[in-house]
N, C-alpha and C positions, 0 to 999 in steps of 0.2 A: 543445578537450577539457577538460571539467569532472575536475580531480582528485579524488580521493580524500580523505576527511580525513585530516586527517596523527593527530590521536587521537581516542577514542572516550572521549567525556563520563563513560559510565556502562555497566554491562554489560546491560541491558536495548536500549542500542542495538547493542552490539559485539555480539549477537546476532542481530540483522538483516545488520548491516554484512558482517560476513566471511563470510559466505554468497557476497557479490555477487563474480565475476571480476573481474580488473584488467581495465579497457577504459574507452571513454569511457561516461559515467551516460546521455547519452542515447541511441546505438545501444544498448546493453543493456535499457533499457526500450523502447521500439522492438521491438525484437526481440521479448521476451517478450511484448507486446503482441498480437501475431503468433500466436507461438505456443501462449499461452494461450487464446487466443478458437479457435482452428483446433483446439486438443484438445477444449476444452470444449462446441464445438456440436458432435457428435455422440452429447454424451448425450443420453437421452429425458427431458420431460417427468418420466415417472414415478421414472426412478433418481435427479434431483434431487431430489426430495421426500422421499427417505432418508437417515437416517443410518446411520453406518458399528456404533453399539453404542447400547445406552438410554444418555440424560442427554448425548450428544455432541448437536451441530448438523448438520441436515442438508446436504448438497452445496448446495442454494439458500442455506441460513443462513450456509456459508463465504463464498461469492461474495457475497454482503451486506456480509458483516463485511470481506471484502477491499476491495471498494467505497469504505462510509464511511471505513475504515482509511485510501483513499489520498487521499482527498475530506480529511478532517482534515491529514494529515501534508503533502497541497499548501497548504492555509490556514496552516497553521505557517510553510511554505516565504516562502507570499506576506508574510504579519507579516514575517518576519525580513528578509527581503528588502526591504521599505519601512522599513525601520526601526522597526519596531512596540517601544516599551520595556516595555509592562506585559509579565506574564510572562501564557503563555500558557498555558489550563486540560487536563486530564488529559479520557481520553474511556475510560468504564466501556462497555468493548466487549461483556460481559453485557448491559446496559442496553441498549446500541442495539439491539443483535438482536433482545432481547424486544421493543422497542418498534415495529420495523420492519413484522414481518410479512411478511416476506420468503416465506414458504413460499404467500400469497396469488397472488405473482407469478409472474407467466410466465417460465419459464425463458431464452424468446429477450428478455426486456427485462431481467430480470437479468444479461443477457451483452452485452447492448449499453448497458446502464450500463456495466459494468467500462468494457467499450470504450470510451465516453465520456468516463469521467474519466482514462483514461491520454492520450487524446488531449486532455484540457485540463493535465495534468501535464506535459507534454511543451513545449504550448506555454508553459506559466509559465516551463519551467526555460531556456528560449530567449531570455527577456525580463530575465533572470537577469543581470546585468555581473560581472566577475571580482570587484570588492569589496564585491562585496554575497554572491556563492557562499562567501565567507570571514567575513562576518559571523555572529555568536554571537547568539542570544535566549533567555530561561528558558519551560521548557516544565516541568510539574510541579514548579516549584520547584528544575530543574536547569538546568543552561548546556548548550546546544545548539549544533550549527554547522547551517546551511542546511546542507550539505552531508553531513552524518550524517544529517538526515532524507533526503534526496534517493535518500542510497547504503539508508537504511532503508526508502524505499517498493521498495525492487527484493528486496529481501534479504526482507524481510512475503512476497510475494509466492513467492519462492523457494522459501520454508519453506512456504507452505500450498498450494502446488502439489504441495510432496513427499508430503505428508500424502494431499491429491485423488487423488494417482496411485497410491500406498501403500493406502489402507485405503477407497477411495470406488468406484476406474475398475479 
């Protein structure tokens, strides 16, 4: 069982973080895995294509930004993890969205990306050894634990599930 961090860097993580239940990081993502992909495919086509108010992003543009979101914070994982020393750059998640075109794409390939990159998160954090899960890297110019992003891809996901289920489904 992968622990918990024992403290949280900065409050922009501790706001992921304490979302997430005590359990092991990989049943818990696992899990959601599961359960997000099995709520999500039975929306339509067209209800992805909406947003919830003007100037918000649509259901397809979240499931993007969740995507890249965990696709970046596994790359953080993997650097820190290998010992990567440069510090590691910020990702203007405005930017990626508009950049994406996400609303182009087919709702079943937007859902089977997620799917995709939780199933290659899952095996990174498997290939993971105990003193590397406790190793620190600079991400924004801050000190990070693998394991604060790890407990942060579960915790991203929690909060814009809430959001999905709240204001979208």
């Amino acid at each position: 069982m992968r622990p918990r961090p024992l403290s949280i860097e900065n409050p922009e993580n501790d706001r992921y973080v304490s979302l997430v239940p005590e359990g092991d990081i990989i049943e818990i993502l696992s899990k959601q895995r599961t359960k997000t992909i099995t709520l999500l495919s039975s929306v339509s086509e067209e209800s992805a294509r909406k947003a919830y108010a003007p100037g918000k992003w649509t259901l397809k543009e979240v499931i993007g930004h969740m995507t890249d979101s965990e696709r970046v914070m596994s790359y953080r994982m993997l650097a820190i993890a290998r010992n990567e020393s440069e510090p590691l750059p910020a990702m203007d998640q405005d930017q990626y969205v508009s950049a994406a075109n996400f609303n182009k794409l087919s709702w079943e390939k937007l859902l089977a990306g997620l799917d995709t990159v939780r199933s290659n998160t899952l095996n990174l954090i498997s290939t993971i050894d105990d003193a590397a899960w406790n190793r620190n890297g600079t991400v924004m110019n801050k000190p990070v634990s693998l394991s604060t992003i790890a407990y942060g891809i579960a915790g991203h996901e929690l909060h814009h599930m809430k959001v999905i289920v709240d204001k979208y489904l």
